[in-house]
PDB file of N, CA, C and O in Angstrom, chain B, residues numbered from 101:
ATOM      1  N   UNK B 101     168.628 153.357 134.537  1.00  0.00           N
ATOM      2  CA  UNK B 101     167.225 153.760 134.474  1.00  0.00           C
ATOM      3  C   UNK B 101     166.994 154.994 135.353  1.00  0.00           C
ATOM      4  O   UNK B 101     167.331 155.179 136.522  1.00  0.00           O
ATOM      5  N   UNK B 102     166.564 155.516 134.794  1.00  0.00           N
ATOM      6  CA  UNK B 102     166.057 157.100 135.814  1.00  0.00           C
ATOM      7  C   UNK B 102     164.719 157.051 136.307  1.00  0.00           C
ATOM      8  O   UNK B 102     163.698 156.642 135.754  1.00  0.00           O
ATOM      9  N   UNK B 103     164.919 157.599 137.583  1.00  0.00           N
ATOM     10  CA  UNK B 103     163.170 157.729 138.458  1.00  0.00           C
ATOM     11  C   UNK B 103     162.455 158.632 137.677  1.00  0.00           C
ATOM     12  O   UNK B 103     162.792 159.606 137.004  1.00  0.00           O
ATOM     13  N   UNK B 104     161.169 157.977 137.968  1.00  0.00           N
ATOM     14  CA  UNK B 104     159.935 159.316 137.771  1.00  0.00           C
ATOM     15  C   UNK B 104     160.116 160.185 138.919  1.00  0.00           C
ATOM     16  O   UNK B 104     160.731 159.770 139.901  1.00  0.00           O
ATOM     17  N   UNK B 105     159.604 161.420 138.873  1.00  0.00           N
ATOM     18  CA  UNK B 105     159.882 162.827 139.270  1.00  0.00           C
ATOM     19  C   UNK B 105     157.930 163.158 139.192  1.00  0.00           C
ATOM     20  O   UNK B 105     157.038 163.091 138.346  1.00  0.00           O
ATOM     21  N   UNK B 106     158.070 163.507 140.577  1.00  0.00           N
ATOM     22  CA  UNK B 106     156.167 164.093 140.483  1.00  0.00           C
ATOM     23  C   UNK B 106     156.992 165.914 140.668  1.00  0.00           C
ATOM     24  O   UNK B 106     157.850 166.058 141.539  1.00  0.00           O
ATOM     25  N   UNK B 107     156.642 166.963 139.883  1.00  0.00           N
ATOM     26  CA  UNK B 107     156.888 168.025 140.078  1.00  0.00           C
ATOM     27  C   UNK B 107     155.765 168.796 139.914  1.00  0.00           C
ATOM     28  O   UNK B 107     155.138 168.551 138.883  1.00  0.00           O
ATOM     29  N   UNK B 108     155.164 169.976 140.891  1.00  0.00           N
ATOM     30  CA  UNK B 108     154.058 170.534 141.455  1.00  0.00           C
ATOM     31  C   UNK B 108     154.921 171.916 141.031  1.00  0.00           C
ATOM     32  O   UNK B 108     156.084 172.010 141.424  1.00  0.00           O
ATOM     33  N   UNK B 109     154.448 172.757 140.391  1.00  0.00           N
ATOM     34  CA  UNK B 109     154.297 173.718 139.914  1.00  0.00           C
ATOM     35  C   UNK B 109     153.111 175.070 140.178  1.00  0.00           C
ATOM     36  O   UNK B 109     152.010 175.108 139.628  1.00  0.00           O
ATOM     37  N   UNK B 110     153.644 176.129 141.150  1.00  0.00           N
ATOM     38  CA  UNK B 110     152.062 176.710 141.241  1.00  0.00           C
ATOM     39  C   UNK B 110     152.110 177.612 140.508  1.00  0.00           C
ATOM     40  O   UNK B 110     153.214 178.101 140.268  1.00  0.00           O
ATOM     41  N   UNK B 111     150.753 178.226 139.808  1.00  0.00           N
ATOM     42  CA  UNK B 111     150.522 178.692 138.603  1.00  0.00           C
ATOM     43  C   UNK B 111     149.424 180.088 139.454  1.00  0.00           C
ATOM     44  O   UNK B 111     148.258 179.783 139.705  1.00  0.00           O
ATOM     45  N   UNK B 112     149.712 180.916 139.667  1.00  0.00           N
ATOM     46  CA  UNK B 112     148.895 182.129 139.730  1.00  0.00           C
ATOM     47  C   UNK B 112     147.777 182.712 138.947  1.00  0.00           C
ATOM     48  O   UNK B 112     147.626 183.933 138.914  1.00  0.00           O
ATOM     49  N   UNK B 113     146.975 181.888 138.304  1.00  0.00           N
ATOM     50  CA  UNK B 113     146.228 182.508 136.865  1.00  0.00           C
ATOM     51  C   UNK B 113     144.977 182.006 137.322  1.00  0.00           C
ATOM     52  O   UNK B 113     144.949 180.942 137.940  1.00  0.00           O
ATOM     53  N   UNK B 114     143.627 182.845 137.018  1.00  0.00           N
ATOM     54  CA  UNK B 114     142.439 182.676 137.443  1.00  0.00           C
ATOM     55  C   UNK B 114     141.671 182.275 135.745  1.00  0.00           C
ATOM     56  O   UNK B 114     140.598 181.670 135.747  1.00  0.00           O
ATOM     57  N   UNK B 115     142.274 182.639 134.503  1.00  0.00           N
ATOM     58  CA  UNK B 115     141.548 182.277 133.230  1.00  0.00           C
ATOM     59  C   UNK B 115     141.985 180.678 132.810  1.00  0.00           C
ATOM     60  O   UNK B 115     142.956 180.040 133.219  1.00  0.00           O
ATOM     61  N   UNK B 116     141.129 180.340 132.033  1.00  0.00           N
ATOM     62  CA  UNK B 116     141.308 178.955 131.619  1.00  0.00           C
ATOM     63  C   UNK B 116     142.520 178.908 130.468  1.00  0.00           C
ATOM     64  O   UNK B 116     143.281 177.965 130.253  1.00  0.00           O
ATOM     65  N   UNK B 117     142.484 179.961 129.918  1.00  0.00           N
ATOM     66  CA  UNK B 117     143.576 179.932 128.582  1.00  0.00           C
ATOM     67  C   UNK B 117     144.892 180.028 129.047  1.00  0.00           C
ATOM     68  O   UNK B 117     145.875 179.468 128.562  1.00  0.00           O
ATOM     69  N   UNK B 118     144.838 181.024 130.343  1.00  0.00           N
ATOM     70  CA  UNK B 118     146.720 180.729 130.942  1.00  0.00           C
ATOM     71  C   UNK B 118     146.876 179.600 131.271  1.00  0.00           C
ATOM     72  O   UNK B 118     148.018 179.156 131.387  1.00  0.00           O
ATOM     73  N   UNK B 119     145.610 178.714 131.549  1.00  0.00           N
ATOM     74  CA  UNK B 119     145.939 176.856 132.134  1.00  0.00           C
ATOM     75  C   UNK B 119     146.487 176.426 131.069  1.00  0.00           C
ATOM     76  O   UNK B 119     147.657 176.052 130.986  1.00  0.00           O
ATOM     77  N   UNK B 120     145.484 176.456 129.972  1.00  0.00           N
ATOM     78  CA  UNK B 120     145.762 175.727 128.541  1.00  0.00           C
ATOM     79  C   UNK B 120     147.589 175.885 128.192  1.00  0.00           C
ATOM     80  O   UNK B 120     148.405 174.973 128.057  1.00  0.00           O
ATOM     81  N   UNK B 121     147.758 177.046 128.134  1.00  0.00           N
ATOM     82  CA  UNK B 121     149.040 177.841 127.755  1.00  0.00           C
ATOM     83  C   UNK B 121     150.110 177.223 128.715  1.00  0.00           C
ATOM     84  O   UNK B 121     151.259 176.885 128.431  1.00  0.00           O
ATOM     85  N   UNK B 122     149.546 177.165 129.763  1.00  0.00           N
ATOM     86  CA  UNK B 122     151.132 176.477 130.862  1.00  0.00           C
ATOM     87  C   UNK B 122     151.491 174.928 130.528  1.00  0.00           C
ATOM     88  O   UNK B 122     152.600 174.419 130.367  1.00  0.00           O
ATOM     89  N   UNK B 123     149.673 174.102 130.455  1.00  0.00           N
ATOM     90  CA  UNK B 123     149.790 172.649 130.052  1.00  0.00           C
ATOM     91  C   UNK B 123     151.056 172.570 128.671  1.00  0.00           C
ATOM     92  O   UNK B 123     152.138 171.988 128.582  1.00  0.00           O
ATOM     93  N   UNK B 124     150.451 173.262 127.941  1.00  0.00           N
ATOM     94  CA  UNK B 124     151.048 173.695 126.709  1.00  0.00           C
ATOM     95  C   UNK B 124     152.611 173.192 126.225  1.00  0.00           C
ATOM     96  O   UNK B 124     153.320 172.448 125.549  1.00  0.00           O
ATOM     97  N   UNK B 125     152.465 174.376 127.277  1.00  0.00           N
ATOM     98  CA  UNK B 125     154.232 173.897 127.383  1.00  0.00           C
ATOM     99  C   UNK B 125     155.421 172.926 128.258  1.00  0.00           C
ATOM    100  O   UNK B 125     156.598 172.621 128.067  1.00  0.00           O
ATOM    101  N   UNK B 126     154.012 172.541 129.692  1.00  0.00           N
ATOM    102  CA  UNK B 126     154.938 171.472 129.732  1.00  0.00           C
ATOM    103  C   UNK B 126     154.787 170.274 129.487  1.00  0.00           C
ATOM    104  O   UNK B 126     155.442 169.496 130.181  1.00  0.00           O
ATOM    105  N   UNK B 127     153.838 169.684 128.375  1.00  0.00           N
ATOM    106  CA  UNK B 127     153.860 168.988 127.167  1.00  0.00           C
ATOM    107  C   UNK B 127     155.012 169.034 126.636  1.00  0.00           C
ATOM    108  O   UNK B 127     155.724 168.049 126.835  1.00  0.00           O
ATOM    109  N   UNK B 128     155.359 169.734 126.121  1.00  0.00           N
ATOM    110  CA  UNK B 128     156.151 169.857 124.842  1.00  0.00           C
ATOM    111  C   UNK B 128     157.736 170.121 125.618  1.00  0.00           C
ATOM    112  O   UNK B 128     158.647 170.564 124.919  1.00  0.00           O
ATOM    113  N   UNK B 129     157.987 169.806 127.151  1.00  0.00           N
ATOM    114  CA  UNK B 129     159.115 169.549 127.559  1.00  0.00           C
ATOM    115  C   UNK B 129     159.662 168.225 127.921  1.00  0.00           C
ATOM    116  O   UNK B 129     159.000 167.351 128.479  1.00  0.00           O
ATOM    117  N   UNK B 130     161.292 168.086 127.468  1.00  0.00           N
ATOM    118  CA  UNK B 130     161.610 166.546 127.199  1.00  0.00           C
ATOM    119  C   UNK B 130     161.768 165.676 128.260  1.00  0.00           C
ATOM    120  O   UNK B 130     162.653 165.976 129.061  1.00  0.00           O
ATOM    121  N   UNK B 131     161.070 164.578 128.484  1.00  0.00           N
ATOM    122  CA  UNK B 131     160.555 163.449 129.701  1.00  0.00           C
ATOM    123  C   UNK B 131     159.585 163.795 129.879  1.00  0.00           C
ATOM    124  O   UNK B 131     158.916 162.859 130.317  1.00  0.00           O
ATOM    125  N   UNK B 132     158.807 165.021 129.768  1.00  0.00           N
ATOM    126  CA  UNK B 132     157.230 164.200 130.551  1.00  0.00           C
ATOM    127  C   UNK B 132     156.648 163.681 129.795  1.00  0.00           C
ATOM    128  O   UNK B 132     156.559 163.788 128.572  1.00  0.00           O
ATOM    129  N   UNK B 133     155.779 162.477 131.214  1.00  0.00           N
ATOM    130  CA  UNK B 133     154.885 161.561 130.837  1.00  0.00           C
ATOM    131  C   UNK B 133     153.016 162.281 131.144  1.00  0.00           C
ATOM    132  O   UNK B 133     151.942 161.871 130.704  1.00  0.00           O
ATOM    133  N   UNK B 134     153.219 163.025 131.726  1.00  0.00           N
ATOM    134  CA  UNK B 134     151.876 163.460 132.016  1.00  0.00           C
ATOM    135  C   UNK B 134     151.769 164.547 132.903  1.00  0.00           C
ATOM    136  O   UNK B 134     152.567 164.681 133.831  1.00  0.00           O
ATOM    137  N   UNK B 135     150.734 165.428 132.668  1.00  0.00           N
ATOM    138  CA  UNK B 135     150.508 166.738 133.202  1.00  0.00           C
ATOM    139  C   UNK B 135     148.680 167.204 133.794  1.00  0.00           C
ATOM    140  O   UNK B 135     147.628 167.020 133.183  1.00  0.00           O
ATOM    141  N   UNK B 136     148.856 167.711 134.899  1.00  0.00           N
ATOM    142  CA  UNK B 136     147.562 167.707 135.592  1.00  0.00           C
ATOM    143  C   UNK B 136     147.529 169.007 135.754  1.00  0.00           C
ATOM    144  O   UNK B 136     148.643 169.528 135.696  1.00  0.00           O
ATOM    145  N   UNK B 137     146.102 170.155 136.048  1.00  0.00           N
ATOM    146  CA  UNK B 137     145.993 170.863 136.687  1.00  0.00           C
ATOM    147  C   UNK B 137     145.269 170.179 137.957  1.00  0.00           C
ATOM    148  O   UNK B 137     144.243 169.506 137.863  1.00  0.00           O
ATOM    149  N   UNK B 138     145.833 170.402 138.943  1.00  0.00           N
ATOM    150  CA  UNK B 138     144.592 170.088 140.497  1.00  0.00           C
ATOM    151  C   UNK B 138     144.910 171.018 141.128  1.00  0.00           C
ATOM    152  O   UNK B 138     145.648 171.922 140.737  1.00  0.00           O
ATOM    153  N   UNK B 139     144.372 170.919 142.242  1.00  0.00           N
ATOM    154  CA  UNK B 139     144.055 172.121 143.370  1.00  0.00           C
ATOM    155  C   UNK B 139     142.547 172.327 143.469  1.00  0.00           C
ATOM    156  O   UNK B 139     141.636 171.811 142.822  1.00  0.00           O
ATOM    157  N   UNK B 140     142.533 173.373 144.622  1.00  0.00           N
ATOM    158  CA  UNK B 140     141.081 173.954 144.304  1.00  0.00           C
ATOM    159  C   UNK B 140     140.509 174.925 143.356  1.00  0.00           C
ATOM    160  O   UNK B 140     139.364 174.922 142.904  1.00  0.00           O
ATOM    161  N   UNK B 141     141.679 175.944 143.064  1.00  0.00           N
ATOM    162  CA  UNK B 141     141.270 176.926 142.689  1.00  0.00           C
ATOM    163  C   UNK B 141     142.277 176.610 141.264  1.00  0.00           C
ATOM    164  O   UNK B 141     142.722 177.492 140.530  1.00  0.00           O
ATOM    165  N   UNK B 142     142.482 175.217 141.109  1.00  0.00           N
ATOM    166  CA  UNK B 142     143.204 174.568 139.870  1.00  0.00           C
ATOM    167  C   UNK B 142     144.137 175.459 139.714  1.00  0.00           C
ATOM    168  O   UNK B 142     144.024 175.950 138.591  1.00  0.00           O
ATOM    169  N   UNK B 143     145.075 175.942 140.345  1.00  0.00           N
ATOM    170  CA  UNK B 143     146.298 176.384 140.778  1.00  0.00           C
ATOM    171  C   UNK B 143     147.566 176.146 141.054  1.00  0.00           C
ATOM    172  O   UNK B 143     148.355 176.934 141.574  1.00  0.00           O
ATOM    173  N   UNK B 144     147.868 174.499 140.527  1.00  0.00           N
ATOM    174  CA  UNK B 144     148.953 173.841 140.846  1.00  0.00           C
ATOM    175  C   UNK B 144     148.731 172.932 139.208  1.00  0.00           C
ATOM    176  O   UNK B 144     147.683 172.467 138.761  1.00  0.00           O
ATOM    177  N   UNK B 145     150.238 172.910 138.534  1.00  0.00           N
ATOM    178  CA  UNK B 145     150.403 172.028 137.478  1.00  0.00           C
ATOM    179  C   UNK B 145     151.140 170.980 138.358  1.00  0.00           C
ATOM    180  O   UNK B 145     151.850 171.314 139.307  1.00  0.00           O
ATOM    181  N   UNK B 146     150.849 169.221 137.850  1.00  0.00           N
ATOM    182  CA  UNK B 146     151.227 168.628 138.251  1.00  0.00           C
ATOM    183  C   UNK B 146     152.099 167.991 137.371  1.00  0.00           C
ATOM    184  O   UNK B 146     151.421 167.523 136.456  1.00  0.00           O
ATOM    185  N   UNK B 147     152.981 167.813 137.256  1.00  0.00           N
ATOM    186  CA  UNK B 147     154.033 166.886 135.518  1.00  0.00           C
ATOM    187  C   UNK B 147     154.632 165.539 136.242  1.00  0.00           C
ATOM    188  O   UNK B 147     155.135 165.454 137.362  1.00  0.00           O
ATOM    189  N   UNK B 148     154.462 164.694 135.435  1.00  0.00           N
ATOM    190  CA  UNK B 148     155.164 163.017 136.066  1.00  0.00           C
ATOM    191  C   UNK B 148     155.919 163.342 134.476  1.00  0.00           C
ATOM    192  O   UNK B 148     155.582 163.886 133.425  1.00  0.00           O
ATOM    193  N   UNK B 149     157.278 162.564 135.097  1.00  0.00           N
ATOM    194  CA  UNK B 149     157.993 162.258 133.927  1.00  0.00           C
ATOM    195  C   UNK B 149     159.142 162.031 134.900  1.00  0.00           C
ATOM    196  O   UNK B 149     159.277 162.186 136.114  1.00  0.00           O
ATOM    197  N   UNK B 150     160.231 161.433 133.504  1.00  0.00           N
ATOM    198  CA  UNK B 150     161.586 161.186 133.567  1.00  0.00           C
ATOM    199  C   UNK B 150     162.749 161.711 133.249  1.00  0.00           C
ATOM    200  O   UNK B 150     163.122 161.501 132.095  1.00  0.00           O
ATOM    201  N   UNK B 151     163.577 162.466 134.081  1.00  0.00           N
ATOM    202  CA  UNK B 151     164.552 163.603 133.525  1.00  0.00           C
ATOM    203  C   UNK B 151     164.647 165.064 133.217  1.00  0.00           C
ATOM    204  O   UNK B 151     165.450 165.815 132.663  1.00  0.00           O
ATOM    205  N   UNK B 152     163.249 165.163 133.932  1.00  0.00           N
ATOM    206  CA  UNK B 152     162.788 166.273 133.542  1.00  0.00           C
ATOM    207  C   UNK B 152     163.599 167.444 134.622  1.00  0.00           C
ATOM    208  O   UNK B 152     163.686 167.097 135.800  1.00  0.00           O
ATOM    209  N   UNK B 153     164.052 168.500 134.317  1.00  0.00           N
ATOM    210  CA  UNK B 153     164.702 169.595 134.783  1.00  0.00           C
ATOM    211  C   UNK B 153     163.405 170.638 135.429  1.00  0.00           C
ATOM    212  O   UNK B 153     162.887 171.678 135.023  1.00  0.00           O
ATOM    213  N   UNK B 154     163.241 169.925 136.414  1.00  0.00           N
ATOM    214  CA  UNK B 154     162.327 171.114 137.210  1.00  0.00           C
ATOM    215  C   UNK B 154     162.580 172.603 137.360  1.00  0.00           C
ATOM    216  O   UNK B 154     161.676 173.336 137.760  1.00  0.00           O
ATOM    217  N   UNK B 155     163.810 173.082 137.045  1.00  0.00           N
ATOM    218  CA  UNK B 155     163.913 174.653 137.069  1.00  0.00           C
ATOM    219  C   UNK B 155     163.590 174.828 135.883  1.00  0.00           C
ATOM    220  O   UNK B 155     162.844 175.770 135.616  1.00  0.00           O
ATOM    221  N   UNK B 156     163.941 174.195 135.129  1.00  0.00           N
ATOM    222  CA  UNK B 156     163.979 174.744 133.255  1.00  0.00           C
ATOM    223  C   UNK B 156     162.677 174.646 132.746  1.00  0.00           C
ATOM    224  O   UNK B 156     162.360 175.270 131.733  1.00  0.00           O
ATOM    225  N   UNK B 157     161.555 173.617 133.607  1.00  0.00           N
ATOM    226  CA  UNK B 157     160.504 173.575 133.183  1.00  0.00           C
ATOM    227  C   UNK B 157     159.334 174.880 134.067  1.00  0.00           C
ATOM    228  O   UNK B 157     158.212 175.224 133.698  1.00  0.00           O
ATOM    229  N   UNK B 158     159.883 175.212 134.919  1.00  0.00           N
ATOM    230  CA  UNK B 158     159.137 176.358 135.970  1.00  0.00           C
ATOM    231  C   UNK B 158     159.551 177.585 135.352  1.00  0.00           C
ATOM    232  O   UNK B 158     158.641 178.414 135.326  1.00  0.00           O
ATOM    233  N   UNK B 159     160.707 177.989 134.813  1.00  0.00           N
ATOM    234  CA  UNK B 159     161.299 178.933 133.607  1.00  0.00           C
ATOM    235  C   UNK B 159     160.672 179.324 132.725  1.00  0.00           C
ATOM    236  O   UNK B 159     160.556 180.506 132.403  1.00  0.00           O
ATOM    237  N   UNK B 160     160.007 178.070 132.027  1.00  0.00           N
ATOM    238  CA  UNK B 160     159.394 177.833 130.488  1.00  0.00           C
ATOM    239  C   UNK B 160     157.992 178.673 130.918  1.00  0.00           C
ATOM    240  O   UNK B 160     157.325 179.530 130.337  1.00  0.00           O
ATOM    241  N   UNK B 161     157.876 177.982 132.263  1.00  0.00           N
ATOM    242  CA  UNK B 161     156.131 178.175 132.356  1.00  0.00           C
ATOM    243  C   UNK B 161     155.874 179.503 132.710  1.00  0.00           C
ATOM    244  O   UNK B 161     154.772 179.933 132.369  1.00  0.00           O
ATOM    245  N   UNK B 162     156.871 180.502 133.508  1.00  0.00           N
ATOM    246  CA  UNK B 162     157.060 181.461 134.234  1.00  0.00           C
ATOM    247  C   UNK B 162     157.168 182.721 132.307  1.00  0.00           C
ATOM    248  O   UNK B 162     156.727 183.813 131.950  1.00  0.00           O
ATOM    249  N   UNK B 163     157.843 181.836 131.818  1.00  0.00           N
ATOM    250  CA  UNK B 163     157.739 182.957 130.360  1.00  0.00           C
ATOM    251  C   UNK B 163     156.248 182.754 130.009  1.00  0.00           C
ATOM    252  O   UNK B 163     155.816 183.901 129.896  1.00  0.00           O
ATOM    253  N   UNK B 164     155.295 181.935 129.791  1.00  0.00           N
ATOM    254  CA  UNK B 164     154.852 181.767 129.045  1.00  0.00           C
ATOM    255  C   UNK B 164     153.487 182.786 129.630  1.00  0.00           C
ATOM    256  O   UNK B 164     152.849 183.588 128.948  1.00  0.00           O
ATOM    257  N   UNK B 165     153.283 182.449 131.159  1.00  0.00           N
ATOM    258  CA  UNK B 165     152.009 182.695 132.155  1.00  0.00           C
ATOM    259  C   UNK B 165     152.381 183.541 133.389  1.00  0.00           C
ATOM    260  O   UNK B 165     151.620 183.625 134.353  1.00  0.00           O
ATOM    261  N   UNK B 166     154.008 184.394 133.310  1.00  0.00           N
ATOM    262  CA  UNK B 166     154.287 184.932 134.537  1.00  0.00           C
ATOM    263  C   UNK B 166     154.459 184.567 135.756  1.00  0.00           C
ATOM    264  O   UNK B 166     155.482 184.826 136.390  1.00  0.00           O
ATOM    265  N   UNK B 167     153.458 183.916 136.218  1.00  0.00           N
ATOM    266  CA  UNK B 167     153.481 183.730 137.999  1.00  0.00           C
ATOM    267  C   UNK B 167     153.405 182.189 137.907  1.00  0.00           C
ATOM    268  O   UNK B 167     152.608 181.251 137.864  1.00  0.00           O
ATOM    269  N   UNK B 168     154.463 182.437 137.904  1.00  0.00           N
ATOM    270  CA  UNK B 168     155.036 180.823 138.228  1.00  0.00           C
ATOM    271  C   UNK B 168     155.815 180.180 139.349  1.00  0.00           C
ATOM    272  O   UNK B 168     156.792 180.899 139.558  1.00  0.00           O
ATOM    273  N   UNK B 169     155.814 179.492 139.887  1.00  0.00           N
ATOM    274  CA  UNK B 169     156.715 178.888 141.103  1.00  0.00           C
ATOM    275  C   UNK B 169     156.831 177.723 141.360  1.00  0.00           C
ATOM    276  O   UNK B 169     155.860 177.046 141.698  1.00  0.00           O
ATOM    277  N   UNK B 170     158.596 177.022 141.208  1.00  0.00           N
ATOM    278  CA  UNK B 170     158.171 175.414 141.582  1.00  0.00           C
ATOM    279  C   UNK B 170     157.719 175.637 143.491  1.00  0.00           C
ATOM    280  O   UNK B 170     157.949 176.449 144.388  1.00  0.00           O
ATOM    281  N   UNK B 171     156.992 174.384 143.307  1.00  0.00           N
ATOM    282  CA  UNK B 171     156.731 173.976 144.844  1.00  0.00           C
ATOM    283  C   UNK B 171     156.726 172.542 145.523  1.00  0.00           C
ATOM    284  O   UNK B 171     156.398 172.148 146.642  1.00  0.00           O
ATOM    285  N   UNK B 172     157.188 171.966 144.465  1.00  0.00           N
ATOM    286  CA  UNK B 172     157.719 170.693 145.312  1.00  0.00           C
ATOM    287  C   UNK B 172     158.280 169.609 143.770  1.00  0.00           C
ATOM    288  O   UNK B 172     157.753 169.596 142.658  1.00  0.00           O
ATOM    289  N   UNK B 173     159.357 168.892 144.202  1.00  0.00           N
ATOM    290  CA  UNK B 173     159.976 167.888 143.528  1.00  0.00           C
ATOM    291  C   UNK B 173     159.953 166.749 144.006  1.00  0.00           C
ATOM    292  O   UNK B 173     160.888 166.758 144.807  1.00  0.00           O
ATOM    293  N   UNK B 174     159.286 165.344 144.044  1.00  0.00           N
ATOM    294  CA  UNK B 174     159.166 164.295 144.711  1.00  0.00           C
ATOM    295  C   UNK B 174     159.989 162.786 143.849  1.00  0.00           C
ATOM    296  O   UNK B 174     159.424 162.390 142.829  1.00  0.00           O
ATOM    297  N   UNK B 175     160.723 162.360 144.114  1.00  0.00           N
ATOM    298  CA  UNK B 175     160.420 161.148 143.322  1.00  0.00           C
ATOM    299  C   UNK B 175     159.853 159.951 143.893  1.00  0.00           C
ATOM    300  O   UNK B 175     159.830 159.539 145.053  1.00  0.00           O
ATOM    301  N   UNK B 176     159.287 159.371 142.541  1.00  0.00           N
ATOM    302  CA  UNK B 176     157.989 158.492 142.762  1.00  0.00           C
ATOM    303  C   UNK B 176     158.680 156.800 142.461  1.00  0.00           C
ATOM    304  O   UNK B 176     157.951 155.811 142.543  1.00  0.00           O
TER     305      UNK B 176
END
């Protein structure tokens, strides 16, 4: 059985459509279970899942919205 993985992702984008666009895609990457924007300035993607490749998914997001950066990998 593999752990859940909380991975925090910060996202540099002040429009709502680069949010939409980052959720977007890490939806549609394999193991996650769920994806948050929080923060204050809703500046951090949050992804729970299982197996998920935190570089490959900060990659994806970094093509999609530019300013991308992982910032923390936890397991839960």
């Amino acid at each position: 059985m593999m752990l859940q993985k909380k991975i925090v992702i910060s996202i540099q984008t002040k429009c709502e459509k680069c949010r939409k666009e980052a959720m977007k895609v890490a939806v549609t990457a394999s193991g996650v279970n769920s994806v948050e924007v929080q923060g204050g300035d809703k500046n951090q993607l949050v992804v729970i899942g299982e197996g998920v490749d935190a570089a490959a998914l900060t990659k994806s997001v970094r093509k999609k919205i530019k300013n991308a950066s992982l910032e923390m990998v936890q397991e839960l």
